[in-house]
C-alpha positions as CSV (number, residue, x, y, z in Angstrom):
1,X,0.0,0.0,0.0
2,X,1.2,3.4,-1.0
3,X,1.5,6.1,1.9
4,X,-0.1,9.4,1.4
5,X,3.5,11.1,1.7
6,X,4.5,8.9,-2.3
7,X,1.5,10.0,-3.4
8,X,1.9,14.0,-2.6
9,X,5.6,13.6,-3.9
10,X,4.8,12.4,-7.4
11,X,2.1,14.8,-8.2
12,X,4.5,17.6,-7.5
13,X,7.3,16.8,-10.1
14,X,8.1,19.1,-13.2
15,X,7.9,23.0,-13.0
16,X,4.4,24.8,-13.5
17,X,3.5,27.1,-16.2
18,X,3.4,30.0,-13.6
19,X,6.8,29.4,-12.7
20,X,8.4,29.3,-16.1
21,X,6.2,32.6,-17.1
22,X,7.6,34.7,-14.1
23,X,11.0,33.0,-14.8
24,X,10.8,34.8,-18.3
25,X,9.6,37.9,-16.7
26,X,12.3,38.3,-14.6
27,X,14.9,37.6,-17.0
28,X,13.2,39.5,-19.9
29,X,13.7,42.5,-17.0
30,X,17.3,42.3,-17.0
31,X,17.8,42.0,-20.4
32,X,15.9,45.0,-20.9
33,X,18.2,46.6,-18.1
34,X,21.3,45.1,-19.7
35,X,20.2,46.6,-23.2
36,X,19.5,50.0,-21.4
37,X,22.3,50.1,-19.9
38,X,24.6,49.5,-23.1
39,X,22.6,52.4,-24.7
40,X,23.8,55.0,-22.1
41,X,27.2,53.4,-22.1
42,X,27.5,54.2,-25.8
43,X,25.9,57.9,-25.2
44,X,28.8,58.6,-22.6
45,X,31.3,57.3,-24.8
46,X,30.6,59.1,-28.0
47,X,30.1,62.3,-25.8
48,X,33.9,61.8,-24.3
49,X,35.2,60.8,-27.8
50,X,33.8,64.4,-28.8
51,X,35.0,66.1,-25.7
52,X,38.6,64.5,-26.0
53,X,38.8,65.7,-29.9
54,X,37.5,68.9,-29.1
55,X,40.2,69.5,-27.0
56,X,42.9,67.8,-28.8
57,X,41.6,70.3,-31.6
58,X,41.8,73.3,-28.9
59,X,45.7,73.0,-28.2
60,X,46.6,71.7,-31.6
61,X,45.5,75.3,-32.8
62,X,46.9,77.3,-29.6
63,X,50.3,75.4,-30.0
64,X,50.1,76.3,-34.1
65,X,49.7,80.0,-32.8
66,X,52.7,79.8,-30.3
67,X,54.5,78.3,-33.2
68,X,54.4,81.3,-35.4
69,X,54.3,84.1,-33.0
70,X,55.2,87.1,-35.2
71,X,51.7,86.2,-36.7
72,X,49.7,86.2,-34.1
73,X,47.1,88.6,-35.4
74,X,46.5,86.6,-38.2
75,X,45.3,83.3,-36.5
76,X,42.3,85.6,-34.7
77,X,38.9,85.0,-36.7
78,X,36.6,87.8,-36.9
79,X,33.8,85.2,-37.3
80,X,32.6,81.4,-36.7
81,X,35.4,78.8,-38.3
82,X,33.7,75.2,-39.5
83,X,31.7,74.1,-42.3
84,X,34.4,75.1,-44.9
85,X,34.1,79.0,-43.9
86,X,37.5,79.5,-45.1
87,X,37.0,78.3,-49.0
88,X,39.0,76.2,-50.9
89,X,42.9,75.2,-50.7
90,X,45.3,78.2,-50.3
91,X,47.3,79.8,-52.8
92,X,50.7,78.1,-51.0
93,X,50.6,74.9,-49.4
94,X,53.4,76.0,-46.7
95,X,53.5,72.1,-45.9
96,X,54.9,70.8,-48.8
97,X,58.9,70.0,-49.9
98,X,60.9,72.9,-51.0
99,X,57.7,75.8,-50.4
100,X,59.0,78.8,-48.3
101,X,56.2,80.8,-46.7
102,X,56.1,84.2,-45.2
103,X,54.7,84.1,-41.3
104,X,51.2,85.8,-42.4
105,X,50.9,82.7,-45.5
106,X,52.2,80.1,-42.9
107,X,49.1,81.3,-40.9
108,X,46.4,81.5,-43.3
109,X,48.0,77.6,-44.2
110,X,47.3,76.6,-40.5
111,X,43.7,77.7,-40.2
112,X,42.6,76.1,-43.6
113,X,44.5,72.6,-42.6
114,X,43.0,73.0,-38.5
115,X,39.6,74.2,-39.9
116,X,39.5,70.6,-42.6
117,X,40.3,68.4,-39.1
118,X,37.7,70.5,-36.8
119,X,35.4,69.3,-40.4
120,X,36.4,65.8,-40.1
121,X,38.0,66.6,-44.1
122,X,41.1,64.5,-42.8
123,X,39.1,61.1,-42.3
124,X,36.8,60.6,-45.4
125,X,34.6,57.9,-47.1
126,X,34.1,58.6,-50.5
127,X,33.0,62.1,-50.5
128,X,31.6,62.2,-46.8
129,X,33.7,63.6,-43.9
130,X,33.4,60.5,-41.5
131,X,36.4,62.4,-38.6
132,X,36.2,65.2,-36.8
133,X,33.4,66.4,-34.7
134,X,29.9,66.3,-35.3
135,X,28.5,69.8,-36.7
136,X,31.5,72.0,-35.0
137,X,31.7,75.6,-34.6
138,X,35.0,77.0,-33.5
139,X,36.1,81.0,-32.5
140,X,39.2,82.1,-31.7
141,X,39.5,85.6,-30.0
142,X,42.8,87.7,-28.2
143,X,44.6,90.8,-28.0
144,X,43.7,92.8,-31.3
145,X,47.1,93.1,-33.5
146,X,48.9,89.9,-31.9
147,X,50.3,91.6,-28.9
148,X,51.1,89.7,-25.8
149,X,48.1,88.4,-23.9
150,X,45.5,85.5,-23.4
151,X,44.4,83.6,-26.4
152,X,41.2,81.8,-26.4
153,X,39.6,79.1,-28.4
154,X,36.2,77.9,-28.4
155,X,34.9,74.9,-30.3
156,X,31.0,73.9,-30.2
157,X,29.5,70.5,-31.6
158,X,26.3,69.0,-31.2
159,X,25.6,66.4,-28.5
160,X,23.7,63.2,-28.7
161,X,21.2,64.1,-25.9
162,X,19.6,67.2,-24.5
163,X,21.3,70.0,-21.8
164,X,20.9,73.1,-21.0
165,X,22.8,75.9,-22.9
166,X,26.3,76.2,-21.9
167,X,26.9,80.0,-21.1
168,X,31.0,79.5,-20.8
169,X,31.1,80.6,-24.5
170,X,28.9,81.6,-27.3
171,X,30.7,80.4,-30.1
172,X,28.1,78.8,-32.5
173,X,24.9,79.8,-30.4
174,X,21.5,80.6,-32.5
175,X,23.2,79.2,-35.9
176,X,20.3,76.4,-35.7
177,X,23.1,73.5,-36.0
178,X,22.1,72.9,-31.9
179,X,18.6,72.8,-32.0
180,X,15.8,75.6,-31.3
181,X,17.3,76.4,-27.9
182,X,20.7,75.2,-28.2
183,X,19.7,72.2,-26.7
184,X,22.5,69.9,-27.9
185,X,25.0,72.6,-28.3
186,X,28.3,71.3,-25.9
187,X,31.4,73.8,-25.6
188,X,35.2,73.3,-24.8
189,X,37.2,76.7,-24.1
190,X,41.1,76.5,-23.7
191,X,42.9,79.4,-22.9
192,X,46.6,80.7,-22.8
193,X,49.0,83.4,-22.6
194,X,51.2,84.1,-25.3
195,X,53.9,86.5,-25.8
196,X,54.7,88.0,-29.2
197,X,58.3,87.5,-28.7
């Protein structure tokens, strides 16, 4: 004869529909948090990769500017630089064999070649700018006729997600590349002294 206690333990073998539906609920939760998660992860990361160019851009213009100090005045821009604002190639490519460039030439040179990397013009995929930053704006202010003094450069882009305004700078503000408000507008300043000397 079979004793109750046999009979309770084989009726209660296998696993219930129940519990195999909330064990697919819990894990379809943290997937969904997993997958979320790898979303913002990406967000940061392309924000930082931007930030990090931005200011790799920044100092690669300042140091061009303390390279070629006589001609300071020249590297000041009386407007926004991006988008191809200064035209085509110059007239002398000062960084080619054998070309000898007065300081005011070797400046105009070194805007046109930093404004093609602030474009992403250095990195291309057919005809598409694929480097660079993403819809930049850069300004570059100091001393008026290159004396000694503090030497600033701005550089905008647009961000992947929403902030408010940045009021550090406003270099590209209100030319619509950032959104009605300036939503996704994100801004690096670097600064430094330089003497004419």
């Amino acid at each position: 004869m079979k004793s109750r206690a046999n009979t309770q333990f084989n009726t209660q073998r296998g696993v219930s529909l129940i519990e195999v539906l909330v064990t697919l609920v819990i894990i379809s939760i943290g997937l969904l948090g997993t997958a979320s998660l790898q979303v913002v992860s990406k967000r940061a990361n392309f924000e930082s990769v931007q930030r990090t160019s931005a200011a790799h851009l920044a100092n690669d213009y300042l140091q061009r500017m303390r390279g070629n100090r006589s001609s300071l005045e020249n590297y000041l821009v009386a407007g926004v630089l991006g988008a191809k604002s200064l035209g085509d190639t110059p007239t002398k490519d000062c960084s080619a064999d054998g070309v000898d460039c007065v300081n005011s030439e070797l400046a105009s040179f070194d805007q046109w070649q930093w404004e093609r990397q602030l474009d992403g013009a250095m990195e291309r995929i057919g005809s598409v700018n694929t480097g660079g930053l993403l819809e930049p704006s850069a300004c570059v202010i100091g001393p008026a006729g290159g004396i000694d003094g503090v030497y600033e450069v701005a550089i905008a882009w647009r961000g992947s997600s929403e902030h408010v305004n940045p009021t550090i700078h406003d270099c590209g503000e209100d030319t619509g590349k950032y959104g009605d408000s300036n939503e996704f507008r994100h801004v690096l300043v670097m600064q430094t002294y330089i003497d004419d000397d």
